[in-house]
N, C-alpha and C positions, 0 to 999 in steps of 0.2 A: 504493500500500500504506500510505505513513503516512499519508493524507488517511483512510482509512476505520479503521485503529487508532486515531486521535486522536478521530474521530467514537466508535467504541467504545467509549472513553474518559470521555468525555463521558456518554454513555448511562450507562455502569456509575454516573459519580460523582449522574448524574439519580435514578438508582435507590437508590442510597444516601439522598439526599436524604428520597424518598418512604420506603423501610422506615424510617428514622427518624423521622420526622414522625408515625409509625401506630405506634409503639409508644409505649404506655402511660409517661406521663410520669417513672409510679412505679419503673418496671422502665429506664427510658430514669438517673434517680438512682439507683438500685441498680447499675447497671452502672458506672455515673460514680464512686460510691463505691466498687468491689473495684478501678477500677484508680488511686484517690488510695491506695487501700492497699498497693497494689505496688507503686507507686513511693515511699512510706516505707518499705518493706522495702528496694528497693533504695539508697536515700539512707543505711541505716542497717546496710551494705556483704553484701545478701543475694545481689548480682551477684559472681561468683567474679574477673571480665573483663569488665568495662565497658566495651559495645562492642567485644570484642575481634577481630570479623568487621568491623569498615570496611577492613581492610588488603585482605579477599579476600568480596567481597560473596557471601553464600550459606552463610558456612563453618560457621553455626549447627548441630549437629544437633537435625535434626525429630525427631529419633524420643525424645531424651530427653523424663522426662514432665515438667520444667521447662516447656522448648518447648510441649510440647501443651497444659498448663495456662494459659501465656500466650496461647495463640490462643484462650481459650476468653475471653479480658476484652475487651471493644468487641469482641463480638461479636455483630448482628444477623439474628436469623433462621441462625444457621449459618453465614455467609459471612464473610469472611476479611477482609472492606470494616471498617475502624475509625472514618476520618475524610477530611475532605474538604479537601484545601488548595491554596490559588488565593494564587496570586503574582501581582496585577493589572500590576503594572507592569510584564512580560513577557508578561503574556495566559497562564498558564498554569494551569489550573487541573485537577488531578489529584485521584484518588479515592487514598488510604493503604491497603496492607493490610501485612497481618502479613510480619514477615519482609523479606529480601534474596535469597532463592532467586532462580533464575534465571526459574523461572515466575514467581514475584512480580513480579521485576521488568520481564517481557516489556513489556508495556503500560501499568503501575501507578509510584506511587513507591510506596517500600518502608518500614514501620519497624526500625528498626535493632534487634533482638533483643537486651539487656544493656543497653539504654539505656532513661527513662522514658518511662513511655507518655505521650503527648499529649494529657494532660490541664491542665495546668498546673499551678500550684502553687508555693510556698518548696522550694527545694530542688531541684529537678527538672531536666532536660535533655535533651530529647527528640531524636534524630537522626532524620532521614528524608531517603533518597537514591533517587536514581534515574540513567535513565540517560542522558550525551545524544551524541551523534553516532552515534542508534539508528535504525536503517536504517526499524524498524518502530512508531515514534513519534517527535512530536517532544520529550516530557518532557520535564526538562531543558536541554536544546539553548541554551537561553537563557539559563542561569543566572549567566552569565559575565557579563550587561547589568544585574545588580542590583547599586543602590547603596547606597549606606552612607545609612539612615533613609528607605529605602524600606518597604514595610507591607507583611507579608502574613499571611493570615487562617489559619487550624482551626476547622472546624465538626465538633463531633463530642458526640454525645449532646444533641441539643439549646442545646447553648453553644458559643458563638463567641469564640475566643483568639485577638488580634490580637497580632504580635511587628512590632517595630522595628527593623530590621539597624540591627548595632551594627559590626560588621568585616565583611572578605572575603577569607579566608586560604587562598593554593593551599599546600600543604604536599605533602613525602612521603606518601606513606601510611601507611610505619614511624612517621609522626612526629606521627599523626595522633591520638593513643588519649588524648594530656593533657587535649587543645583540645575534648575533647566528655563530659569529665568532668561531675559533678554538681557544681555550686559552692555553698558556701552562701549557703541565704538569696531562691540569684537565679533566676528562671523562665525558664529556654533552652530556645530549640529553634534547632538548628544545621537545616541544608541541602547536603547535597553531592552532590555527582559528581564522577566523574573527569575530569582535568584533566593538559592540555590534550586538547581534542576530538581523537580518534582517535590521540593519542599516548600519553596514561592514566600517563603515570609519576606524578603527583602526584595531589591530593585536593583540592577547593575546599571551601572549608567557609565558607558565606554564614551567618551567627551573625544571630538575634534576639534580642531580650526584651523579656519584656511589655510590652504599651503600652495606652493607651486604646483602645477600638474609634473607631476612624477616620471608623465610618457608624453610630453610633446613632440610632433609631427614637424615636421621642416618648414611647415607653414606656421609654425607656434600655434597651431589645434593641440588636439588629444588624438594621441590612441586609444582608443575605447577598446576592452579586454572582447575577443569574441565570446558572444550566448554559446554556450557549451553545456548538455545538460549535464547530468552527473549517467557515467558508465555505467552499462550492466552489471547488475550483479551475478557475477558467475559463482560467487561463492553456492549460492542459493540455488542454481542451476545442478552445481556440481550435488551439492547438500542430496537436493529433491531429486537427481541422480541415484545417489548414493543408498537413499529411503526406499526408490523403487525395485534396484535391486534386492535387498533385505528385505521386501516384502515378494519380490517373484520366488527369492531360496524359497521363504517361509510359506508359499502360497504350493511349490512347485510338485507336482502330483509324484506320489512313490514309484518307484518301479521294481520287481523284483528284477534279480541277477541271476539268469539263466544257463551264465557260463561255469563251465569247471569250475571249481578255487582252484588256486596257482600257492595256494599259502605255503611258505617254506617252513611250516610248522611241523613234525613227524603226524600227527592225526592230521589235518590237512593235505598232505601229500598219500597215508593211507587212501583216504576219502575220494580223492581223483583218483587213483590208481584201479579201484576199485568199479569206480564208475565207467571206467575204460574197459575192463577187464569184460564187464556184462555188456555193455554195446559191441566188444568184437564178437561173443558167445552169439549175439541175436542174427549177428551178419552173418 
């Protein structure tokens, strides 16, 4: 099940890739621009609760038209896909959409609703979580192996934002809401999940900021990491291999042995001798 959601995964962030790429570079800056404008609305305290759903992922309401108007920025073709971010040094690379819902977060990282969108910027701070010790991907899962000035990329509208982990903070989650503030001046984007894996009382919060792009192109672009899913698992092939033979032995019908024994035992070679002895007597 997680081999083929991580493949899913994959896919959805390929497909991002491509609706990006095809829209209009104009409309790809126009988009870029309504959300550097929502996040100086928010830097300039238009969020009531800034980030105040990391303590309880989801607890945003959709139905406010705040909410609905913010699903409507980095948004391509209608979908809910904002940006693309790939943690190379854990091999993780996920697609962003709107939100922490529980759908959101089944297969996807999530953006943190009340926090800036992920575009960069002075001022800004963008939180994106996910999940990991998740039965049905592996997101996350790894997040706990990033170091401090390790690099990880956003690709979103065309541009590519590299961050620089700067800390690695498991916290409360009560204790969570200062550490993903907007600070002035500085360009964040935090990273979390719960923590420790499958015990979730705390919150990791793996901190970037801006850095150089790490893979510039001779044009000063980005090299963007190819969408690659994650390999077959052969183990499991081999495994479930392995399982079928152990059930054909155990399944496989008796047969007697119709032949002489050959046994180099003395009663054993009696026993053939004997049996020879009365087949020549018949012939």
């Amino acid at each position: 099940m997680t081999w083929f959601n991580d493949r899913a995964a994959a896919s959805r962030t390929a497909q991002f890739a491509q609706a990006h790429d095809a829209t209009p570079s104009h409309e790809q800056d126009a988009q870029f621009a309504a959300a550097q404008e929502y996040n100086a609305w928010l830097a300039a305290g238009g969020a009531s609760e800034i980030g105040h759903d990391i303590h309880e992922f989801g607890a945003a309401d959709e139905s406010d038209p705040e909410y609905i108007a913010y699903t409507d920025l980095l948004s391509v073709d209608g979908t809910s896909l904002m940006a693309d971010l790939d943690v190379a040094s854990i091999d993780a690379r996920l697609p962003v959409v709107h939100g922490t819902s529980p759908t959101a977060l089944d297969t996807n990282a999530g953006h943190l609703y009340g926090t800036s969108l992920p575009v960069g910027g002075p001022s800004t701070h963008a939180v994106i979580g996910a999940h990991s010790g998740w039965s049905k991907a592996t997101l996350f899962n790894r997040l706990s192996e990033v170091e401090v000035g390790d690099v990880f990329t956003l690709s979103v509208m065309g541009r590519h934002l590299a961050y620089e982990v700067t800390s690695i903070t498991p916290v409360r989650a009560s204790d969570s809401t200062d550490l993903i503030r907007i600070e002035e001046g500085k360009d964040l984007v935090t990273l979390t999940t719960c923590f420790p894996t499958y015990v979730n009382t705390h919150r990791l919060l793996v901190r970037g900021e801006r850095t150089d792009d790490p893979h510039p192109d001779d044009d000063g672009g980005s090299v963007v990491r190819a969408v690659t899913g994650p390999g077959f698992p052969w183990w499991a092939a081999v495994n479930g291999g392995g399982a079928a033979s152990v059930m054909a032995l155990a399944f496989w019908p008796a047969r007697r042995d119709t032949t002489p024994s050959t046994s180099t035992s003395p009663g054993g070679r009696r026993h053939a001798d004997r049996n020879l002895t009365r087949r020549r007597r018949r012939s």
